[in-house]
C-alpha positions as CSV (number, residue, x, y, z in Angstrom):
1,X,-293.7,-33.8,-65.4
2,X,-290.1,-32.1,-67.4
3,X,-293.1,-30.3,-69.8
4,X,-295.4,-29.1,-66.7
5,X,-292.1,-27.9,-64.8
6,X,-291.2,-26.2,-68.0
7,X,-294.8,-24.6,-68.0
8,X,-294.8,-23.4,-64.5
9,X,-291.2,-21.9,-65.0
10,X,-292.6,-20.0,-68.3
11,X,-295.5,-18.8,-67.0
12,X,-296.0,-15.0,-68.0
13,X,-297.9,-14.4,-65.7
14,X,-296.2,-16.6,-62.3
15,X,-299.4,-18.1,-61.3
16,X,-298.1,-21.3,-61.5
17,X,-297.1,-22.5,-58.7
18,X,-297.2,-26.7,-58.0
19,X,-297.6,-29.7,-60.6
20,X,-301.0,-29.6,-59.8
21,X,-301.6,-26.2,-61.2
22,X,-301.4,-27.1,-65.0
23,X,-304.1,-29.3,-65.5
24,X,-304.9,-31.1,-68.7
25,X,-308.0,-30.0,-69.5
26,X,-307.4,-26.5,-69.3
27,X,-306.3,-24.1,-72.1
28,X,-303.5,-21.5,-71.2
29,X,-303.3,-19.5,-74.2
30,X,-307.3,-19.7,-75.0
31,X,-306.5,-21.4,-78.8
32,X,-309.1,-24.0,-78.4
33,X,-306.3,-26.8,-77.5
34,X,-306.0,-27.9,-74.3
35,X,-303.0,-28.5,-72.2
36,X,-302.6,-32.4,-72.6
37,X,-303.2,-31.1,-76.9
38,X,-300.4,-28.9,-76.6
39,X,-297.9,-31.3,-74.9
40,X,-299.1,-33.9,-77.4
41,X,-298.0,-31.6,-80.2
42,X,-295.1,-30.2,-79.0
43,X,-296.1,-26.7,-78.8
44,X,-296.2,-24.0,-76.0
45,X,-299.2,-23.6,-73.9
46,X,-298.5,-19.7,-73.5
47,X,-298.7,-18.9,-77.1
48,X,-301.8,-19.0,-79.3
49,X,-300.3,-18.6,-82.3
50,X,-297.6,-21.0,-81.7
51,X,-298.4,-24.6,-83.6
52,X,-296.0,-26.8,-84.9
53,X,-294.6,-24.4,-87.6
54,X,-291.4,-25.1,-89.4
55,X,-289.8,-22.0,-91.0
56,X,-287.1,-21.4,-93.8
57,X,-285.2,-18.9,-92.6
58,X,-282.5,-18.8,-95.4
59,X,-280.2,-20.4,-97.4
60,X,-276.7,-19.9,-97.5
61,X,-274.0,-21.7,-99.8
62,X,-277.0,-24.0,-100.7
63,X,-277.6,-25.2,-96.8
64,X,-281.1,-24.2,-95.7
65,X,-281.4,-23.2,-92.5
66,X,-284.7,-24.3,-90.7
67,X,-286.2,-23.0,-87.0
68,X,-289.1,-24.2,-84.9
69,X,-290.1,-24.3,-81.7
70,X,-288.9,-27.6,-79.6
71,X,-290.5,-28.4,-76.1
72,X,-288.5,-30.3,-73.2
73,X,-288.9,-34.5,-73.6
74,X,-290.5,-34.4,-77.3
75,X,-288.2,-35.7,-80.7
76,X,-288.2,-33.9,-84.1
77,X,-287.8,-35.0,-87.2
78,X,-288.1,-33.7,-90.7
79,X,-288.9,-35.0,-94.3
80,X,-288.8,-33.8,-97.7
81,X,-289.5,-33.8,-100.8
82,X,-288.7,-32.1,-104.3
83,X,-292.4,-32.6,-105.7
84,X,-294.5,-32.5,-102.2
85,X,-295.7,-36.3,-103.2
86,X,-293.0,-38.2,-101.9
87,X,-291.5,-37.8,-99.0
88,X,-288.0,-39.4,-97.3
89,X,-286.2,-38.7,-93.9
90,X,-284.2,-35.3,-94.8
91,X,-281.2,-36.0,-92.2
92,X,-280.1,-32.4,-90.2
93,X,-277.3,-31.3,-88.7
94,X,-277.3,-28.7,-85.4
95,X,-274.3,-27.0,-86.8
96,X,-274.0,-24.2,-89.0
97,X,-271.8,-25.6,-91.4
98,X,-273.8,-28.6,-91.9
99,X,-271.5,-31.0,-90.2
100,X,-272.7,-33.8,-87.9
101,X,-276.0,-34.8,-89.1
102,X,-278.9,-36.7,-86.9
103,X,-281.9,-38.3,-88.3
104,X,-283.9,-36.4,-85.4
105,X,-283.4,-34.3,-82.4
106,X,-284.7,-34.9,-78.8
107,X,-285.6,-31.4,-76.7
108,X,-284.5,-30.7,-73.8
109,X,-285.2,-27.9,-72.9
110,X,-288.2,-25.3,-74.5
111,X,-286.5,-23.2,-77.1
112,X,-286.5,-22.4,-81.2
113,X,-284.3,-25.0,-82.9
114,X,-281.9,-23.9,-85.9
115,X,-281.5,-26.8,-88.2
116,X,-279.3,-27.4,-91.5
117,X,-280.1,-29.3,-94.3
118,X,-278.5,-29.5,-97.0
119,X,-280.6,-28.1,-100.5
120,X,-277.9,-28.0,-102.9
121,X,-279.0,-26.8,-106.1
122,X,-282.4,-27.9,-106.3
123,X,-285.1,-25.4,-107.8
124,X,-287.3,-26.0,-105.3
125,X,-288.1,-28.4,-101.8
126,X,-290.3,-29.1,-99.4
127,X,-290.1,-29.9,-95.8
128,X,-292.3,-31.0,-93.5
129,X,-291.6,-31.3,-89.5
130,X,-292.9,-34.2,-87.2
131,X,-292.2,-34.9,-83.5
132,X,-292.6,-37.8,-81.3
């Protein structure tokens, strides 16, 4: 119900009214997912280019600073990997300076997420997003 609510108060175009109103098998944004696919992945019905996309948005003082989308009720999580073979939990933290870490972070609300990992002085890493 918190992700349908969500989608009702999102809705470009307010004709959204009632729970009832988003119904699984329909497709918002016309990407060839439906509804009950897009709360599954954790993505925003409204948008059809929007998937579950992690970005590397720079790295300062050898902390990376990572964004994605989040949606209300879902958990994200994020491994890496310095040879994209093996992968581990890559711990984050919500705070600029890296402080704080969580293994993973549950949504509550719908919003882009600005996480902090970490890179030191690695020549190069991988990242890869999952959610829950």
């Amino acid at each position: 119900d918190a992700w349908e609510r969500d989608m009702i108060d999102f809705d470009p175009d307010d004709n959204l009214r009632t729970l009832a109103d988003v119904r699984p098998g329909d497709d918002f944004d016309g990407d060839g997912l439906s509804n009950l696919m897009e709360y599954l992945a954790g993505t925003y019905a409204f948008d059809r280019l929007d998937g579950l996309n992690l970005a590397l948005k720079e790295v300062v003082n050898q902390v990376a600073r990572l964004e994605f989308l989040v949606v209300t009720g879902h958990t994200y999580s994020i491994q890496s990997s310095v040879d994209a073979r093996s992968w581990v939990e890559q711990p984050f933290s919500l705070n600029t300076n890296g402080s704080g870490t969580v293994a993973a972070h549950r949504a509550d609300s719908v919003t882009i997420l600005n996480v902090y990992v970490p890179v030191g002085d690695l020549p190069t890493a991988f990242f890869k997003l999952y959610v829950d």
